[in-house]
C-alpha positions as CSV (number, residue, x, y, z in Angstrom):
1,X,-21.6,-87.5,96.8
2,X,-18.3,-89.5,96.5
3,X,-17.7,-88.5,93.3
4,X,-18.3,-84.5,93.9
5,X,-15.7,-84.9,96.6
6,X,-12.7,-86.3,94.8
7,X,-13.5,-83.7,92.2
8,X,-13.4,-81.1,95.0
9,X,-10.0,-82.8,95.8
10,X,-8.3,-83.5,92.9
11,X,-9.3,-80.2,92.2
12,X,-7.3,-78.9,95.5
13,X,-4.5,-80.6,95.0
14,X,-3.9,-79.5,91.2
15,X,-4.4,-75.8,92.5
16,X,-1.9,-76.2,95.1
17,X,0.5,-78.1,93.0
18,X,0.4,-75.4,90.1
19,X,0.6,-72.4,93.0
20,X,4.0,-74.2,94.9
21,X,5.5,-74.6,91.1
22,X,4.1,-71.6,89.2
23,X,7.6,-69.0,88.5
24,X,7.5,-65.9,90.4
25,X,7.7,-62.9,87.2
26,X,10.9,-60.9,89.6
27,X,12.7,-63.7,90.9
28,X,12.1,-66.5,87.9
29,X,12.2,-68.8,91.1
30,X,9.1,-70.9,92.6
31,X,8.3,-72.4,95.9
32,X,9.7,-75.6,95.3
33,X,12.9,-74.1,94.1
34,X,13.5,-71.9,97.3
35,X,12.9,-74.8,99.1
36,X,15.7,-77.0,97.2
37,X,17.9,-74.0,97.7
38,X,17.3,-74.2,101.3
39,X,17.6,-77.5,102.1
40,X,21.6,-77.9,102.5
41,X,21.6,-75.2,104.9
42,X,18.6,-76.7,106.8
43,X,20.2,-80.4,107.0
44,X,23.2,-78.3,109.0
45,X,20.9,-76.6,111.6
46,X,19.1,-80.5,112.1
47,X,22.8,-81.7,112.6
48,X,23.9,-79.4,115.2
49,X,20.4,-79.9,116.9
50,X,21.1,-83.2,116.8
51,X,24.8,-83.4,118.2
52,X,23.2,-80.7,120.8
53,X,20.7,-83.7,121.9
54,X,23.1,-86.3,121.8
55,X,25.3,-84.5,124.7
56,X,22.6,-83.6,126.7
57,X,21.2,-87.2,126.8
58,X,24.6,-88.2,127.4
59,X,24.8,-85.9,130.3
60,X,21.1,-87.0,131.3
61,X,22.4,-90.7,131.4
62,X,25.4,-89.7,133.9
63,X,23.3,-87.7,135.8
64,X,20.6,-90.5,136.4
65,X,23.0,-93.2,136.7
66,X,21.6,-95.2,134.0
């Protein structure tokens, strides 16, 4: 039985892998590669999210007196 399911999973993960980094025919662009594109612009938004949070704890603190 243990050996059926690691096939099962190895068997998983391999599909997956091949589907995120199989070339789409239009674009000549996977999954992975529109996520790598992405990530510059995504590590800004998480910045201003954070600052954002910072000040409001900041106000928080002031407001609680801590």
């Amino acid at each position: 039985m243990g050996l059926l399911k690691t096939a099962i999973i190895g068997a998983a993960i391999y599909a997956g892998v091949k589907y995120i980094t199989k070339k789409d025919p239009v674009t000549g662009k996977s999954v992975v590669d529109d996520l790598k594109d992405k990530a510059p612009e995504w590590m800004e938004k998480a910045k201003g999210y954070r600052d954002e949070f910072e000040t409001r704890t900041a106000y928080a603190k002031d407001d609680l007196g801590v």
